[in-house]
N, C-alpha and C positions, 0 to 999 in steps of 0.2 A: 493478327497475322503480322510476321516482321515482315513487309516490303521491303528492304535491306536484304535479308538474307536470302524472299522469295525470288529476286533479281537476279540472285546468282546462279541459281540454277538454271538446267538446262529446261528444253521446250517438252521433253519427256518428261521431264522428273516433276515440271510446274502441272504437266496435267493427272500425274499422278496425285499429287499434291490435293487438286480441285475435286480428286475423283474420292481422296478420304474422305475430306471434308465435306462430301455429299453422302455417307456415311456409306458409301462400299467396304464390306467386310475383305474383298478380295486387294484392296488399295491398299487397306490397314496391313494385309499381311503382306505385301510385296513392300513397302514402305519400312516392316521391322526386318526382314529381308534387307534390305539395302543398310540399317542399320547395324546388325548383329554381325555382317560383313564385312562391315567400313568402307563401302562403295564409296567412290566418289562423290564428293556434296553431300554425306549422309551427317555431317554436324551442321549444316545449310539447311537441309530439311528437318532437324529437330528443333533450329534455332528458329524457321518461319512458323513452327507449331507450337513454340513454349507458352505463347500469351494464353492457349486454352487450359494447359496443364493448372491442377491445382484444385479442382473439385471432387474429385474420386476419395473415396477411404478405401485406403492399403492396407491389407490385411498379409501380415506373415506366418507360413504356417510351414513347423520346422520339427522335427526331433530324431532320430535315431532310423535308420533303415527300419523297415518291415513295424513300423508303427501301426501304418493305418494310414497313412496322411492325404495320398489320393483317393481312398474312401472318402474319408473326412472330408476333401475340398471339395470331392462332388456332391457331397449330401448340403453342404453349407449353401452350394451352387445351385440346388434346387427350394431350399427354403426362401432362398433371394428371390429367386426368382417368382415364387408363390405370395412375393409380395409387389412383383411386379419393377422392380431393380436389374438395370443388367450385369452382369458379368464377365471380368475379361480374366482369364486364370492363365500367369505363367509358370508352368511344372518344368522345374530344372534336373534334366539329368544326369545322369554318367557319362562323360566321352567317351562316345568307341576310340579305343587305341589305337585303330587302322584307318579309321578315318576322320577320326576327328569330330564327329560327326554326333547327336544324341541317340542315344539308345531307344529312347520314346516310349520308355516301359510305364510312365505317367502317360501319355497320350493312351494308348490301347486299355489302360484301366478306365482312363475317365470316357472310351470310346461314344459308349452311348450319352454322351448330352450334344457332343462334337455339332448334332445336327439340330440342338434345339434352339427357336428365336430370342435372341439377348443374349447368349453364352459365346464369349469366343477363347479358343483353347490354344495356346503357343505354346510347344515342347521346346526347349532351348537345351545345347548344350555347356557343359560346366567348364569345357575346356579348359581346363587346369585351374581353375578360380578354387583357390582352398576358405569361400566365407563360405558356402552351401549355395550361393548366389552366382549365374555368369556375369562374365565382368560388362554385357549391353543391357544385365537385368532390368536395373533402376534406368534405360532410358526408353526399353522396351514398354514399362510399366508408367510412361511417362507418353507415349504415343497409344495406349490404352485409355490414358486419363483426357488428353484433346481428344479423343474419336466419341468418348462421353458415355463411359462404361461409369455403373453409379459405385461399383465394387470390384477392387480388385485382389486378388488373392494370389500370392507368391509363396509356390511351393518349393522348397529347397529341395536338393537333390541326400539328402541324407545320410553326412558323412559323418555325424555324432558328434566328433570333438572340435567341429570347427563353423558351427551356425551362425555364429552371431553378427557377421554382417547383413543377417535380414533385420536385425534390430532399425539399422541406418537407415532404411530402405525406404520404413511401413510403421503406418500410425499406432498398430495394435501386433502383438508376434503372440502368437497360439502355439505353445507346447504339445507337441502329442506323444504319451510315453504307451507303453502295455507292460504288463506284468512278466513277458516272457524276456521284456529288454532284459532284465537283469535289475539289481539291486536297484531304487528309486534313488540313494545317496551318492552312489553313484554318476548317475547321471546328472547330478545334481554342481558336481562338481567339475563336470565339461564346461558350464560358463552358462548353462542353462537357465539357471535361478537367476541371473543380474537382467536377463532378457525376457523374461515370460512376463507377460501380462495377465495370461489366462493357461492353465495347464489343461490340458484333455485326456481323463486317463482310457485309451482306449480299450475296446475290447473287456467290457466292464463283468464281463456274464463269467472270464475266464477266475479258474482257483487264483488268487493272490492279488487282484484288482481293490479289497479295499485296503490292504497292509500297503501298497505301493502308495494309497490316494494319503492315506492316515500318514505314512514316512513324507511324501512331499507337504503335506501341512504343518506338521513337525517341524521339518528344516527352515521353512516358509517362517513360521512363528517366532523359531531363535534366530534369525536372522532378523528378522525386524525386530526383535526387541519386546512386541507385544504379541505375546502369545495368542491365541482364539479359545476357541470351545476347548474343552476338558479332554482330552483325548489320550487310550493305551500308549504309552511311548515304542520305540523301537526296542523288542528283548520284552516288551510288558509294563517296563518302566512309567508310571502314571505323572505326567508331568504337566497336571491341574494345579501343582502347586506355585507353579512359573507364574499364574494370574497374579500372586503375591495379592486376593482380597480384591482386583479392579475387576471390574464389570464393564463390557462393552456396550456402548450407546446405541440407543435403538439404531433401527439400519437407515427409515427414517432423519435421523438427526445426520447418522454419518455422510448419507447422503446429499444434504444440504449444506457439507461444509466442502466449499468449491478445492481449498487449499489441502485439505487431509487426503494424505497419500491412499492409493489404491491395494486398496487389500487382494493381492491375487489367488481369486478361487481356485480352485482345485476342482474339476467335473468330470462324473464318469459318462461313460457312452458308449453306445455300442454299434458303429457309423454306420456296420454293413445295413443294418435293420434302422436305421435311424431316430434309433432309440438316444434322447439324451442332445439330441443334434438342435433343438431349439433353443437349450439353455444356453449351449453353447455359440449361437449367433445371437440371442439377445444379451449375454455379459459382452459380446465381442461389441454391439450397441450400445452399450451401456460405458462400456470403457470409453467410448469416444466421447461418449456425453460429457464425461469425468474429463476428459480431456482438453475438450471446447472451456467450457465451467471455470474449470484449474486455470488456463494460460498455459498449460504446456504443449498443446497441439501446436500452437503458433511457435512454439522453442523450438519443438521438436523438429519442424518445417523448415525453421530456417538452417537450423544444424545441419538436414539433411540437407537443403542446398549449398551451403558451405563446402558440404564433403565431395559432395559430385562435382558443384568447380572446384574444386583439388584435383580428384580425379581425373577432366579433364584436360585441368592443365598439363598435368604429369602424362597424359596420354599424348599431350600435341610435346611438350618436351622431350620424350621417348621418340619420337617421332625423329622431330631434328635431330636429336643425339646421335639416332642411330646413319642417318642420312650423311650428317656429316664424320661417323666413324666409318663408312662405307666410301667417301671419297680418302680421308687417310689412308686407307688401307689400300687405292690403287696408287697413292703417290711414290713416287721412286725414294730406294731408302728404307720405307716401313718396314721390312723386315727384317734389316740392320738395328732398327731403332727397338725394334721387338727384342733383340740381343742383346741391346746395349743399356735400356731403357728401362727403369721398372711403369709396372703394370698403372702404378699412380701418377706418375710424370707423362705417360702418353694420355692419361685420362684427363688432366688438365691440360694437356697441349690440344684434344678435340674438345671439350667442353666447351676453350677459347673460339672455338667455332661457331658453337653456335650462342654463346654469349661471353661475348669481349670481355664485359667488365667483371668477370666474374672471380670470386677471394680467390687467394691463392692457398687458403689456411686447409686445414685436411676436410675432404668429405669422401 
């Protein structure tokens, strides 16, 4: 607990504070409340709860509208759970255009677990955030990880060509495509392929589920350079020849070499019936192992803290920025200056506001 920043808050917020930390679900949710908001003190109260953060595995789970994905996160939600793991699941939706507000069409699907012990469900909206991600996602999912949820799963709102800020987010990012999305090379080239760790071809029972699973192994393969199993190409094209003679090491050996990169599987499933749904939480275990082993969990960790104080900062300089182009703009004159003035030369005269020393060279 930061004492420093528990200090600053007030006498409500501190007993609020006391009341997560005695694991009230109701605390937790008034607490990301206060966050998703930007209440006052709500970087006060993230800052007296960061020493908990850092236990959870994050789990990103992303691909195209009408995948499947809140199936999928609530089937993953009960296999956890059958292993006695809690889970905290944030499903990012569409903003209502009127209000702002989440549509919550991920809540009313995953309705029935809403009430079962260990699961807690936060609908968030996207409000204008073009990663799939709202922009208190990653600190929502960061007050999930102090309340001491063992898994957390971030469902993107499913905007297709723009997922990949849950890559940043989350230790492992889960693809989820179906055969009705459309062409698998396609999707391949939304930015898909640099972020999956694990693909999940949903809806597997449907006509064209294994030509989709067979085209992203395919693209999978030329991409990395080393091809896999012997597989029909796209058109028919047999492109067993790409082995060029090499044989892959047992799975055994591959798996005992901490530094060799991850080969991402390709799995079919079929979430409504939860068929398929165990492979696909034990590779999503399995990736993390690979990732402990490797040294890249601790990369990846710090990267993503990197990126969020970035974020931060750039939140709390937005802030001033704006603070201090709101008193320019009552000073006598601005609108003469608006006349006379290009749009860059007012931009450096408030910028000087809120940092003196700041270049004069173009930004």
């Amino acid at each position: 607990m930061n004492e420093s920043a528990l200090a600053s808050l007030s006498p409500k917020q501190k007993g609020l504070i006391e009341r997560f930390q005695s694991g009230q679900p109701l605390a937790l949710s008034r607490v990301i409340s206060h966050v998703e908001n930007h209440r006052p003190g709500f970087e006060s109260m993230l800052e007296a709860l960061h020493g908990a953060v850092g236990r959870a595995r994050r789990i990103g789970i992303t691909g195209p509208p009408g995948a499947g994905k809140s199936t999928l996160t609530a089937a993953l939600a009960r296999w956890y759970r059958e292993r006695d793991l809690t889970v905290g699941i944030i499903a990012v939706d569409p903003s209502s255009p009127f209000t702002g507000g989440a549509l919550l069409g991920d809540r009313v699907r995953m309705d029935d677990l809403a009430t079962e012990p260990g699961i807690f469900i936060r609908s968030m909206a996207s409000r204008g955030s073009h990663g799939g991600l709202a922009a208190s996602t990653r600190e929502t999912a960061d007050l999930l990880d102090a309340f001491g949820f063992d898994r957390i799963l971030l469902e993107t709102v499913g905007v297709g060509q723009s997922e990949l800020e849950v890559a940043s987010s989350t230790d492992s990012t889960l693809v989820v495509l179906v055969p009705e999305s459309g062409d698998g090379i396609q999707a391949m080239k939304a930015g898909l392929m640099e972020v999956a760790d694990l693909f999940a071809v949903n809806k597997a029972d449907r006509p064209g589920a294994d030509r989709l699973k067979r085209e992203i192994e395919i693209v999978l393969a030329l991409r990395s350079g080393k091809p896999g199993r012997p597989a029909a190409g796209h058109h028919g094209v047999d492109l067993s020849s790409l082995r060029a003679g090499r044989e892959d090491p047992p799975q055994e050996e591959r798996a005992g070499v901490a530094d060799d990169a991850w080969e991402v599987p390709v799995i079919p499933c079929v979430a409504s019936r939860s068929e398929g749904v165990e492979e696909v939480a034990e590779t999503l275990e399995e990736h993390f192992r690979w990732l402990e082993a490797s040294g890249r969990l601790a990369d990846g960790r710090r990267a993503q803290a990197r990126e969020h104080a970035r974020l931060v900062l750039e939140r709390a300089m937005g802030r001033q920025a704006m603070q201090a182009w709101e008193s320019w703009l009552a000073t006598e004159g601005a609108d003469r200056e608006l006349e006379s003035r290009s749009p860059y030369a007012i931009s450096r005269t408030v910028l000087s506001e809120v940092w003196p020393d700041a270049p004069t060279a173009e930004y």
